[in-house]
C-alpha positions as CSV (number, residue, x, y, z in Angstrom):
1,X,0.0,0.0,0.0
2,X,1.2,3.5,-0.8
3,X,2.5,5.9,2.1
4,X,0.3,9.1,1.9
5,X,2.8,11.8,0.9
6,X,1.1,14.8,3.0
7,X,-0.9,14.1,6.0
8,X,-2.6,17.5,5.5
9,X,-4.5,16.1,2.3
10,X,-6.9,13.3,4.4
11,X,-7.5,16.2,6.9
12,X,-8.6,18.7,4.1
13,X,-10.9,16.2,2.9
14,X,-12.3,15.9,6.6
15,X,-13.1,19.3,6.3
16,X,-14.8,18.5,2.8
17,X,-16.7,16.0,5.0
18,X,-17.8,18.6,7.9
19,X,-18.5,21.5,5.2
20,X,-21.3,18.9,3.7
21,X,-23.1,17.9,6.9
22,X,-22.5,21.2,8.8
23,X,-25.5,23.0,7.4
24,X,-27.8,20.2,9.2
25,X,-25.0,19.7,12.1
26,X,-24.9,23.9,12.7
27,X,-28.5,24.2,11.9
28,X,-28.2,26.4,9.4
29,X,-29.7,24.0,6.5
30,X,-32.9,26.7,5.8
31,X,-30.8,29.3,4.6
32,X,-30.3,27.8,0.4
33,X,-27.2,30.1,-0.3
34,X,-25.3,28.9,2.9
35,X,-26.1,25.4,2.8
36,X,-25.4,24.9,-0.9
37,X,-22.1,26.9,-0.6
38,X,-20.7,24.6,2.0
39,X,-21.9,21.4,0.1
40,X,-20.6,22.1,-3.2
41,X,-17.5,23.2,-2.0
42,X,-17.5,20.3,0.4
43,X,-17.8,17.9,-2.5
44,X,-15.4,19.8,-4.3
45,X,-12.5,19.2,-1.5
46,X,-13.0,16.2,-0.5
47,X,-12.4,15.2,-4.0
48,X,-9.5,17.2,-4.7
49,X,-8.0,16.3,-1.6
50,X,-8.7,12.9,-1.9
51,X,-6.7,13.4,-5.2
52,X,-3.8,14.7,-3.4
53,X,-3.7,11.7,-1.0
54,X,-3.2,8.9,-3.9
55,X,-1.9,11.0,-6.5
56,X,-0.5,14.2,-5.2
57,X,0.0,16.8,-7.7
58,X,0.4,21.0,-7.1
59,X,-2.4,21.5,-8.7
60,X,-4.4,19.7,-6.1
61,X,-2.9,22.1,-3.5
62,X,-3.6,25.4,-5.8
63,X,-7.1,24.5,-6.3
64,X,-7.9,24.0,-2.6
65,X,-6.0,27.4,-2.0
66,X,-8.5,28.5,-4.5
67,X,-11.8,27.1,-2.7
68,X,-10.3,28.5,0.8
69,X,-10.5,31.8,-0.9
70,X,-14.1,31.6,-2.4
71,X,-15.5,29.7,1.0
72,X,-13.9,32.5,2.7
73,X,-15.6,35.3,0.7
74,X,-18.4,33.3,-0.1
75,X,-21.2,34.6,3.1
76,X,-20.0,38.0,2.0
77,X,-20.3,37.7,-1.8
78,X,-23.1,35.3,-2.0
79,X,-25.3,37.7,1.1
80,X,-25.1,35.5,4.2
81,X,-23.1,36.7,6.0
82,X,-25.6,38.2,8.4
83,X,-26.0,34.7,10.2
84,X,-23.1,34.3,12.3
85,X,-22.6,30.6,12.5
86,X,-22.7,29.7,8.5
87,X,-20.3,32.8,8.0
88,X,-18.0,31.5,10.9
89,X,-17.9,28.1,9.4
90,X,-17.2,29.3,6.4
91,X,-13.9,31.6,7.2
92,X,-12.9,29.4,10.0
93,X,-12.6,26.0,7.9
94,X,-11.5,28.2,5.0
95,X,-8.9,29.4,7.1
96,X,-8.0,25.6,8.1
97,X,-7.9,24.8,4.1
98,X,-5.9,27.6,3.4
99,X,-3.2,26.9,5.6
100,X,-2.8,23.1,5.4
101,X,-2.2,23.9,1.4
102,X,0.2,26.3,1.3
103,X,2.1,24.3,4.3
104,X,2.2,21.7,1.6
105,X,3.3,24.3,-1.4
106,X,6.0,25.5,0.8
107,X,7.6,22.5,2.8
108,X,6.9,19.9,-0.1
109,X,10.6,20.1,-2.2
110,X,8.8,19.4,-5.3
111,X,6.3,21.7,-5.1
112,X,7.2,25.5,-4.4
113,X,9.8,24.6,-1.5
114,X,11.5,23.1,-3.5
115,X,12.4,26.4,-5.3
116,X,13.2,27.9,-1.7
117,X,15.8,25.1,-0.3
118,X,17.7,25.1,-4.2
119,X,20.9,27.1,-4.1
120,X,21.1,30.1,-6.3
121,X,23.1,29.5,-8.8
């Protein structure tokens, strides 16, 4: 069986888990905006995440930089941001994405810290 490269990637799509069943867990499943946000972008980062554990690639890790952005934005762009515990959810596990990525992007040597531990030449 194949060692899993970064350990961050099966946590990531943990949080793809919790983003898909928090509506319903958090009790905010009534509000359509909210609750479809955190499902689609669930679905998308458990799958790209899941990606990263069997085959990573730096893609995988851009993209969920990507979705931590838009989740993070999303109560504010997307007008729910007035009900505290979807927005919360949203920027903390956003927050969570965001840094478990770009800890890969940076201490990975064949992603982009690779090109920060090479001597200049």
């Amino acid at each position: 069986m194949k060692q899993v490269k970064h350990w961050q990637d099966p946590v990531n799509a943990v949080a793809g888990a919790w983003l898909i069943v928090s509506p319903w867990v958090l009790g905010f499943q009534g509000i359509s905006p909210a609750m479809w946000t955190m499902v689609a972008t669930g679905i998308v980062l458990g799958a790209v995440a899941l990606g990263a554990t069997f085959v990573p690639k730096q893609w995988e890790e851009w993209t969920e930089v990507a979705l931590a952005v838009w989740l993070a934005a999303s109560p504010w762009l997307l007008g729910f941001a007035a009900m505290e515990t979807a927005m919360v959810n949203a920027v903390l596990v956003a927050a969570l994405i965001l840094v478990l990525a770009l800890w890969v992007l940076v201490t990975d040597k064949d992603y982009l810290g690779g090109a920060l531990n090479r001597p200049a030449h």
